[in-house]
N, CA, C and O atoms as CSV, one atom per row, in Angstrom:
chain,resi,resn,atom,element,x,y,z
A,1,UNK,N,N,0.850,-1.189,0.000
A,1,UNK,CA,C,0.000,0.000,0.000
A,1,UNK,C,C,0.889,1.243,0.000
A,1,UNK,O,O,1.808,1.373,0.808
A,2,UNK,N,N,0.634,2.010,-0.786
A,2,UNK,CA,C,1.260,3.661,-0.909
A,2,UNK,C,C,1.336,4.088,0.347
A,2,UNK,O,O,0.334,3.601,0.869
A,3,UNK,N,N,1.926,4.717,1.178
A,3,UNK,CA,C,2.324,5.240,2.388
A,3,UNK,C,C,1.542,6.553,2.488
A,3,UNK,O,O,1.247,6.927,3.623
A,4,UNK,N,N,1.294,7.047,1.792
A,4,UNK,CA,C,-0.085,8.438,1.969
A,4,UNK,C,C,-1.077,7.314,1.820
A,4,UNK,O,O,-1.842,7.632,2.730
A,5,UNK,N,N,-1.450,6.522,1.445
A,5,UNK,CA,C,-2.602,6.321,1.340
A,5,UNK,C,C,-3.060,4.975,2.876
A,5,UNK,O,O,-4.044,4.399,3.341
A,6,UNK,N,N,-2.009,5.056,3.035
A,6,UNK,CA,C,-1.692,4.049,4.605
A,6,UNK,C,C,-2.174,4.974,5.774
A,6,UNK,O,O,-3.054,4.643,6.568
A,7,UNK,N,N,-1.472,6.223,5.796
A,7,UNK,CA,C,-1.291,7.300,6.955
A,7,UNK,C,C,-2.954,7.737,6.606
A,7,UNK,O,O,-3.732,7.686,7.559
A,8,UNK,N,N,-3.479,8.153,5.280
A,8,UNK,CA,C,-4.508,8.480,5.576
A,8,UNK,C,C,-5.813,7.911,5.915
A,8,UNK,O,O,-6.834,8.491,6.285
A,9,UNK,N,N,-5.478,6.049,5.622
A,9,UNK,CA,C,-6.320,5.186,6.458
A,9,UNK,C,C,-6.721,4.760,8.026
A,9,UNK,O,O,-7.658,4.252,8.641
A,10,UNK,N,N,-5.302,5.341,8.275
A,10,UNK,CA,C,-4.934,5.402,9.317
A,10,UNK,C,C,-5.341,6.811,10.425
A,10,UNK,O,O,-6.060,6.734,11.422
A,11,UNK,N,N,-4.893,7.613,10.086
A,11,UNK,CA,C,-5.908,9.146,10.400
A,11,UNK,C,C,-7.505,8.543,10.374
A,11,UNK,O,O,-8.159,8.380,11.404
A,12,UNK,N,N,-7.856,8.334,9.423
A,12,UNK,CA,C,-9.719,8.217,9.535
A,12,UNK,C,C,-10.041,7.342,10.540
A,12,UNK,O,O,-11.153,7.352,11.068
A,13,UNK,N,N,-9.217,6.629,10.834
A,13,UNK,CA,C,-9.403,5.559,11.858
A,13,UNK,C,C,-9.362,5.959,13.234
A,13,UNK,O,O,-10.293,5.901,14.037
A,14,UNK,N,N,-8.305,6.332,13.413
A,14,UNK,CA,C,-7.869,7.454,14.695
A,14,UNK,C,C,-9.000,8.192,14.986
A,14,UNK,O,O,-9.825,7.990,15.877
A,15,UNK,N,N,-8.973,8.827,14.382
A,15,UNK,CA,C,-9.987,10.189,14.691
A,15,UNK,C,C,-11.848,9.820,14.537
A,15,UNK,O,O,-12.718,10.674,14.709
A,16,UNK,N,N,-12.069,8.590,14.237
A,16,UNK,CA,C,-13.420,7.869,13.540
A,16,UNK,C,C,-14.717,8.694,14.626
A,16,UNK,O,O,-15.738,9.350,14.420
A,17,UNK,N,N,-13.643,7.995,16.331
A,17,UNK,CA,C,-14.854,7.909,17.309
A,17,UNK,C,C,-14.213,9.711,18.435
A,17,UNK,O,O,-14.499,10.243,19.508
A,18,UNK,N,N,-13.172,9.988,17.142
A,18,UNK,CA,C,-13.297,11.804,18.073
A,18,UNK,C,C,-12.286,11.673,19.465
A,18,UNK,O,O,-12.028,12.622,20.204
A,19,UNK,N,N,-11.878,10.547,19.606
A,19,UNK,CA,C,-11.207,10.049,21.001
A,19,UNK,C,C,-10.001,8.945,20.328
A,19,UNK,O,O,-10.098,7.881,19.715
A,20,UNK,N,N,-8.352,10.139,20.972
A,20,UNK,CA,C,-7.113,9.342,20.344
A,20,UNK,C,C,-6.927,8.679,21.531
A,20,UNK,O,O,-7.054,9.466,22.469
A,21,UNK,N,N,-6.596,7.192,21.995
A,21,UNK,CA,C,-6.123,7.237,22.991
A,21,UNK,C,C,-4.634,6.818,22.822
A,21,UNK,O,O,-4.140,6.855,21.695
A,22,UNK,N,N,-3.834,6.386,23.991
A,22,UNK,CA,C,-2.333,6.182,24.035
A,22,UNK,C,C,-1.782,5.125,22.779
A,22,UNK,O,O,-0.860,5.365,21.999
A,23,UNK,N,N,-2.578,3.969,22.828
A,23,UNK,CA,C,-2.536,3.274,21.697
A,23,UNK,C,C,-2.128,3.758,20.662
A,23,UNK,O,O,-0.967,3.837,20.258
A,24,UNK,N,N,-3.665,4.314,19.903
A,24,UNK,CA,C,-3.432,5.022,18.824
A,24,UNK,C,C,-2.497,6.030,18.509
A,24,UNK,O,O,-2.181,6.065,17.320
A,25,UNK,N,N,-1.890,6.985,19.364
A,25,UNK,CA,C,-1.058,8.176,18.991
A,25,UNK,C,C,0.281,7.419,19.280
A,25,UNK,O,O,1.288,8.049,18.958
A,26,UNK,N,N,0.507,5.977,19.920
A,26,UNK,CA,C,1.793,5.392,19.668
A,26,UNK,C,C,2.003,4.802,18.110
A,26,UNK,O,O,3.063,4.628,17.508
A,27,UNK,N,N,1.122,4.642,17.826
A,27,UNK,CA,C,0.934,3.973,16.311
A,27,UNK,C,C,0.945,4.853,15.508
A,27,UNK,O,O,1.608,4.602,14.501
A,28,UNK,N,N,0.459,5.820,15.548
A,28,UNK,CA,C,0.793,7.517,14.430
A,28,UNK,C,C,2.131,7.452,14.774
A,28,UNK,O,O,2.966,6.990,13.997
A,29,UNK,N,N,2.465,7.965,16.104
A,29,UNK,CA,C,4.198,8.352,16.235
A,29,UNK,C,C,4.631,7.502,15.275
A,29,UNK,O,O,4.740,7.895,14.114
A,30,UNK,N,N,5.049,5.734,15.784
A,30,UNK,CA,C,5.551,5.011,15.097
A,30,UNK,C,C,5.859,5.226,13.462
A,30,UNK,O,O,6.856,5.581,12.833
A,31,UNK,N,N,4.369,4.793,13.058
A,31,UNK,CA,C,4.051,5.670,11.197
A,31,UNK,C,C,4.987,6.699,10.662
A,31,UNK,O,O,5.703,6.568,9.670
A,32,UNK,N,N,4.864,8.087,11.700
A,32,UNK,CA,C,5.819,9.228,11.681
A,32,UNK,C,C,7.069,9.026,11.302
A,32,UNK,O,O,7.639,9.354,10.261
A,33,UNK,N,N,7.691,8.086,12.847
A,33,UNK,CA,C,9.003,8.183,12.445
A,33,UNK,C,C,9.142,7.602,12.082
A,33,UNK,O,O,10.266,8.008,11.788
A,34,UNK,N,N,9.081,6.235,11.402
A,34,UNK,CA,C,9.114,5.502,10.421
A,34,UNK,C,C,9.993,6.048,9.207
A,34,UNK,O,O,11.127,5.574,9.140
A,35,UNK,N,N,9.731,6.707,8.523
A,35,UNK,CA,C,10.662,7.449,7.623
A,35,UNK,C,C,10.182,7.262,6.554
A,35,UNK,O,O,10.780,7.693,5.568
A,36,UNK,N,N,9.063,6.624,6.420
A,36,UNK,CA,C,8.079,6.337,5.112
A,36,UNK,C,C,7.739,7.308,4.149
A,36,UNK,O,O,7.429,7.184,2.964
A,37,UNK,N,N,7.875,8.488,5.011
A,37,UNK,CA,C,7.080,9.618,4.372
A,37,UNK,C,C,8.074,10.919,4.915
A,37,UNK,O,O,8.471,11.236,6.036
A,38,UNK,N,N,8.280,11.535,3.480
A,38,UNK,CA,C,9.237,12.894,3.865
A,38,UNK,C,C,7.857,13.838,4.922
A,38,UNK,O,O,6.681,13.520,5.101
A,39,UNK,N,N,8.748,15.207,5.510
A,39,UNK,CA,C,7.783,15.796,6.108
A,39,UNK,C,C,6.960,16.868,4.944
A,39,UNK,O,O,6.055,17.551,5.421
A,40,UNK,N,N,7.235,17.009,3.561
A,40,UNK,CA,C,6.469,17.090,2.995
A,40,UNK,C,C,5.348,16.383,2.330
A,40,UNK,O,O,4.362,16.943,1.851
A,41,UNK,N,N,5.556,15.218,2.338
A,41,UNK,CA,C,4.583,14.703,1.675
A,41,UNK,C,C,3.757,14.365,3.271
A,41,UNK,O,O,2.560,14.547,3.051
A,42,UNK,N,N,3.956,13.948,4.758
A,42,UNK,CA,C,3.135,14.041,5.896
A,42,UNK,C,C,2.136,15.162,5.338
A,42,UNK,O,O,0.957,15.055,5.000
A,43,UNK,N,N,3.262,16.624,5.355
A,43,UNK,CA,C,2.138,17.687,5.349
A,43,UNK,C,C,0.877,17.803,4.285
A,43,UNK,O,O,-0.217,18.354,4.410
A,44,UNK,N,N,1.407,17.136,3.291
A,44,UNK,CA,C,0.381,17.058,2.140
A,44,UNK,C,C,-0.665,16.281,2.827
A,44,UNK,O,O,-1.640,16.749,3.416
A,45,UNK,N,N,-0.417,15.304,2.713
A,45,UNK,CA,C,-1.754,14.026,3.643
A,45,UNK,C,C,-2.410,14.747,4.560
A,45,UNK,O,O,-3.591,14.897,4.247
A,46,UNK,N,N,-1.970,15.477,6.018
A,46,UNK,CA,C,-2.764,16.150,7.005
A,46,UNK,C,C,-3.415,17.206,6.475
A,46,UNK,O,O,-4.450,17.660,6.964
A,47,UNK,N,N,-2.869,17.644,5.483
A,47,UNK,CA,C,-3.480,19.003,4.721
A,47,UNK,C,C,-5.111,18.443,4.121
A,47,UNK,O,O,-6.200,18.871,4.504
A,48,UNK,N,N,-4.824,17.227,2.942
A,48,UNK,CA,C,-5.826,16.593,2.641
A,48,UNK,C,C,-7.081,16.119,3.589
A,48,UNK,O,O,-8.298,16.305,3.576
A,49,UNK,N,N,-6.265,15.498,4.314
A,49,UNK,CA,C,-7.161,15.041,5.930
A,49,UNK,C,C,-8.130,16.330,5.953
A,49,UNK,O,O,-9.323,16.124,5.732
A,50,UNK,N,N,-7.777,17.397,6.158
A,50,UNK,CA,C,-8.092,19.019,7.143
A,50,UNK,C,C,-9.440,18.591,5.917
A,50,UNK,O,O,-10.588,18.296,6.250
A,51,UNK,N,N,-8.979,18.650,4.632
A,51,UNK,CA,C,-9.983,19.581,3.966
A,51,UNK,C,C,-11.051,18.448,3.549
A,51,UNK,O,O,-12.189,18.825,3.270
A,52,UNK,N,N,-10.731,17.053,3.492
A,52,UNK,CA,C,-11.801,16.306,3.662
A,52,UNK,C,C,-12.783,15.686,4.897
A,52,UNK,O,O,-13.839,15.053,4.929
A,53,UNK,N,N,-11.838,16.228,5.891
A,53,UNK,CA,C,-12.794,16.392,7.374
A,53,UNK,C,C,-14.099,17.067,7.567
A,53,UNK,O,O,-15.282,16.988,7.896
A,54,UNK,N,N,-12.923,17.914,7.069
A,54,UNK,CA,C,-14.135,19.724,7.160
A,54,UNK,C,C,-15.301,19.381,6.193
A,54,UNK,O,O,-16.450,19.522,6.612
A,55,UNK,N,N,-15.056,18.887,4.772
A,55,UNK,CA,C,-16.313,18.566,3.859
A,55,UNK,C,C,-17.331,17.922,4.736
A,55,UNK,O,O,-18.455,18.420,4.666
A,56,UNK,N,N,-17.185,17.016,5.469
A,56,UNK,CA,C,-17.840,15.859,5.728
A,56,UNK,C,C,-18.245,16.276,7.029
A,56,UNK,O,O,-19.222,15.714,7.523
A,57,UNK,N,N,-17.655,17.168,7.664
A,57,UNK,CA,C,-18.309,17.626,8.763
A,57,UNK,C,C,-19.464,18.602,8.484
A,57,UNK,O,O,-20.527,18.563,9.103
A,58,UNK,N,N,-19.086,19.762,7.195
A,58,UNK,CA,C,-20.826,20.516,6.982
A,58,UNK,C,C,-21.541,19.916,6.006
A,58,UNK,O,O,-22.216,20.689,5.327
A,59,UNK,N,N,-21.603,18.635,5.701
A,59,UNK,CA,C,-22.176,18.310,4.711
A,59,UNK,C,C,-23.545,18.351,5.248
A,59,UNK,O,O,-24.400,18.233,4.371
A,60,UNK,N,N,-23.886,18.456,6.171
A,60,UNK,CA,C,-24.985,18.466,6.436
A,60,UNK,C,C,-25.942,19.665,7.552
A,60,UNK,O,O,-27.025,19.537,8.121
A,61,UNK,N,N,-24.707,21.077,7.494
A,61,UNK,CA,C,-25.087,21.870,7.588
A,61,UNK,C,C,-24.746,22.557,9.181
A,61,UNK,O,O,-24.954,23.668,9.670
A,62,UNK,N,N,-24.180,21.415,9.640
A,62,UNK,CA,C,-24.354,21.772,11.414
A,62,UNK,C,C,-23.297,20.654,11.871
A,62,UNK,O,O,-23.137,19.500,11.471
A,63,UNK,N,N,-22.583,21.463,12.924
A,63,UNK,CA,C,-21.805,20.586,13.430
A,63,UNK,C,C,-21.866,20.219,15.169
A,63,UNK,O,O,-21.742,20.873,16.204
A,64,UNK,N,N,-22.103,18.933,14.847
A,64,UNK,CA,C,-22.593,18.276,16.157
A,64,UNK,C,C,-21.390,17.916,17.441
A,64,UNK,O,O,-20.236,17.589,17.166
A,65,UNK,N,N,-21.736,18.004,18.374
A,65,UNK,CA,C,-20.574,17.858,19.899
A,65,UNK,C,C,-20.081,16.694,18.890
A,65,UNK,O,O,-19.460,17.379,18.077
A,66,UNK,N,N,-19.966,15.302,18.418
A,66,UNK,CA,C,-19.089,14.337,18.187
A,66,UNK,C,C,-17.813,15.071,17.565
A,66,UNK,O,O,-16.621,15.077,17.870
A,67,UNK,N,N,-18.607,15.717,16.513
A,67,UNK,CA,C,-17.904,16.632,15.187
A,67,UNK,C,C,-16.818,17.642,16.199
A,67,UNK,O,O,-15.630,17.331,16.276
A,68,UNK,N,N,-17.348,18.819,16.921
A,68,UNK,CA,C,-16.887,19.587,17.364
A,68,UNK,C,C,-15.426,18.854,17.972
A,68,UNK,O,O,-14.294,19.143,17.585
A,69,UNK,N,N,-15.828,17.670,19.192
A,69,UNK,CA,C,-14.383,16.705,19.784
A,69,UNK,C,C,-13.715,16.498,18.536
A,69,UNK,O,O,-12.530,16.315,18.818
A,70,UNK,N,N,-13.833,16.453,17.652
A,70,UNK,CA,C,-12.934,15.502,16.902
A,70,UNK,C,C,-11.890,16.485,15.981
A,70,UNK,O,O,-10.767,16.257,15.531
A,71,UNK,N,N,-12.804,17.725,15.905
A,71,UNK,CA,C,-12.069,18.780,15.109
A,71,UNK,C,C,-10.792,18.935,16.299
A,71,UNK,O,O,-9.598,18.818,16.025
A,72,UNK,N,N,-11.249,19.174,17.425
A,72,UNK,CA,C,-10.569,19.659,17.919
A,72,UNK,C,C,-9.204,18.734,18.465
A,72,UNK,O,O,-8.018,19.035,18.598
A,73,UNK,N,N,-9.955,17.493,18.705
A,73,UNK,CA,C,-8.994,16.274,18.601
A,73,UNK,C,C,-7.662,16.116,17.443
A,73,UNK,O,O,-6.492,15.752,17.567
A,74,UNK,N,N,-8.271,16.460,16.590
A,74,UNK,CA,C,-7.452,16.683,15.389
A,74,UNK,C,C,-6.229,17.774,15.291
A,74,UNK,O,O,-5.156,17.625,14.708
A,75,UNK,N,N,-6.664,18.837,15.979
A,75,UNK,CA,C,-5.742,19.610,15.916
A,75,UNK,C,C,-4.747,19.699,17.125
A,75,UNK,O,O,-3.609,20.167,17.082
A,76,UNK,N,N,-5.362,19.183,18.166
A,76,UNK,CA,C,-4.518,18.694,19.090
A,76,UNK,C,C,-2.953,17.753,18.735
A,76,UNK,O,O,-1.737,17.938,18.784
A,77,UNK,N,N,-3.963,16.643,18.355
A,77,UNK,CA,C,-2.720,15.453,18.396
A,77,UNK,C,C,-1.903,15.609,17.176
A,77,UNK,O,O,-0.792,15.080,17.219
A,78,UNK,N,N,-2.334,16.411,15.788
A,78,UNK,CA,C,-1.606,16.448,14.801
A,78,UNK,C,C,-0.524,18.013,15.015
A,78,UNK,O,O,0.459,18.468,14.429
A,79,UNK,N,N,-1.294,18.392,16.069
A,79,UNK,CA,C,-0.437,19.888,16.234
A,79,UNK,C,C,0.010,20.985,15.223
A,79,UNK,O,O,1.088,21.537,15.002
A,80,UNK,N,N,-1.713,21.120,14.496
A,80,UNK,CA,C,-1.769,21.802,13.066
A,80,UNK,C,C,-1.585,23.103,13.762
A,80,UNK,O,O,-1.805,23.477,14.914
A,81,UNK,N,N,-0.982,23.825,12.409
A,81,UNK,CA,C,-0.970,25.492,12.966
A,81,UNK,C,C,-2.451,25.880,12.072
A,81,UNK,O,O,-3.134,25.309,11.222
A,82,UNK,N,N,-2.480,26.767,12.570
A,82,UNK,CA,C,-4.227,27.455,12.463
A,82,UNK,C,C,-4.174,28.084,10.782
A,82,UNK,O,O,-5.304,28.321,10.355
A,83,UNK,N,N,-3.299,28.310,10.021
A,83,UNK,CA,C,-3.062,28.393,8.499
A,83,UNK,C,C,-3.344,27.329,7.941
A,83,UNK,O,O,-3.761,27.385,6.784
A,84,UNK,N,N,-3.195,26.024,8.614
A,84,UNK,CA,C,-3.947,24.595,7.382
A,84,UNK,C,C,-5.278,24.753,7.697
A,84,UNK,O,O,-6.038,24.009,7.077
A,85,UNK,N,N,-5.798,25.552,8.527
A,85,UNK,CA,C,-7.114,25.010,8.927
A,85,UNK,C,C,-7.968,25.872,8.401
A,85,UNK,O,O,-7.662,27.064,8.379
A,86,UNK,N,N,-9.529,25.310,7.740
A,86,UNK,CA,C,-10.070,26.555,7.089
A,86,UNK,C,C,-10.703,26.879,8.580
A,86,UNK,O,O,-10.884,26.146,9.553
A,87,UNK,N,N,-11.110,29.070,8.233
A,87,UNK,CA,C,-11.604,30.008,9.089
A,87,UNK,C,C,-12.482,29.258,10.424
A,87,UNK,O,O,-12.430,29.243,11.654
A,88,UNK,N,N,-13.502,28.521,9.048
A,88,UNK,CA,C,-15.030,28.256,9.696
A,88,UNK,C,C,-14.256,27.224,10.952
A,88,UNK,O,O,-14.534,27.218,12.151
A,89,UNK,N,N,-13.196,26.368,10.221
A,89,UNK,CA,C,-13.316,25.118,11.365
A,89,UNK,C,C,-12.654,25.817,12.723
A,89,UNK,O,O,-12.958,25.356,13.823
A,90,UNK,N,N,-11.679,27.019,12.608
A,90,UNK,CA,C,-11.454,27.418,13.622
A,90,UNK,C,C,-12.265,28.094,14.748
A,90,UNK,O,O,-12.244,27.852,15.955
A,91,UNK,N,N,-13.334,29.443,13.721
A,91,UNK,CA,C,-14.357,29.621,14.570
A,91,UNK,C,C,-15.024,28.476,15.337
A,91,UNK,O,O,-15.577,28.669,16.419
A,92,UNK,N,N,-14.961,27.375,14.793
A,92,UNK,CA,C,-16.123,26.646,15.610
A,92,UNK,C,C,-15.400,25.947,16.485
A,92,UNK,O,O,-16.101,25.085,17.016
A,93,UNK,N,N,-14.161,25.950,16.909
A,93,UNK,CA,C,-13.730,25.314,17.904
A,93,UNK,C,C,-13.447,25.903,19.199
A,93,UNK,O,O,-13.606,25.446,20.331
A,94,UNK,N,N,-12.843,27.388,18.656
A,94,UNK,CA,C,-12.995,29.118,19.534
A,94,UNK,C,C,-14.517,28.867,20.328
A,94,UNK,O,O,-14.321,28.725,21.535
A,95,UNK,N,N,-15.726,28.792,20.022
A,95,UNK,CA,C,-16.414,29.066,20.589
A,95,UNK,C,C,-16.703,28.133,22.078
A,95,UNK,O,O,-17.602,28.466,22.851
């Protein structure tokens, strides 16, 4: 399997139920340093992640407490700076 396309099976998985626990963020680290993936092409994948999150989070117009944990989950454990992230998803985590 392609290594972006591993990490980003892997992200959807993680983040599915909004809750990383120790497990899981040992298994990202691992992935990480692994060396599989330059830190540009990581950033490409989390970038992708951001913007197919966000689709799927207003697809339906409103974003619900699961949604809200998970955005924010997301930016936690991936330790995005607030420039990958679109406006809206930041407002809604601010509030």
């Amino acid at each position: 399997m392609d290594p972006k396309d591993a990490l980003t099976g892997k992200l959807a998985r993680i983040f599915s139920d909004a809750v990383v626990d120790e497990d899981e963020r040992s298994e990202l680290r691992a992935f990480l340093a692994s060396g599989e993936l330059s830190t540009s092409e990581t950033k490409e994948v989390f970038e992708s992640f951001v913007k197919t999150t966000w689709k799927a989070t207003m697809e339906d117009g409103r974003i619900s407490e699961t949604e809200l944990r998970r955005l924010r989950e997301i930016i936690r454990v991936l330790q995005l700076d607030a420039s990958v992230l679109p406006k809206a998803w930041l407002d809604a985590v601010r509030k």
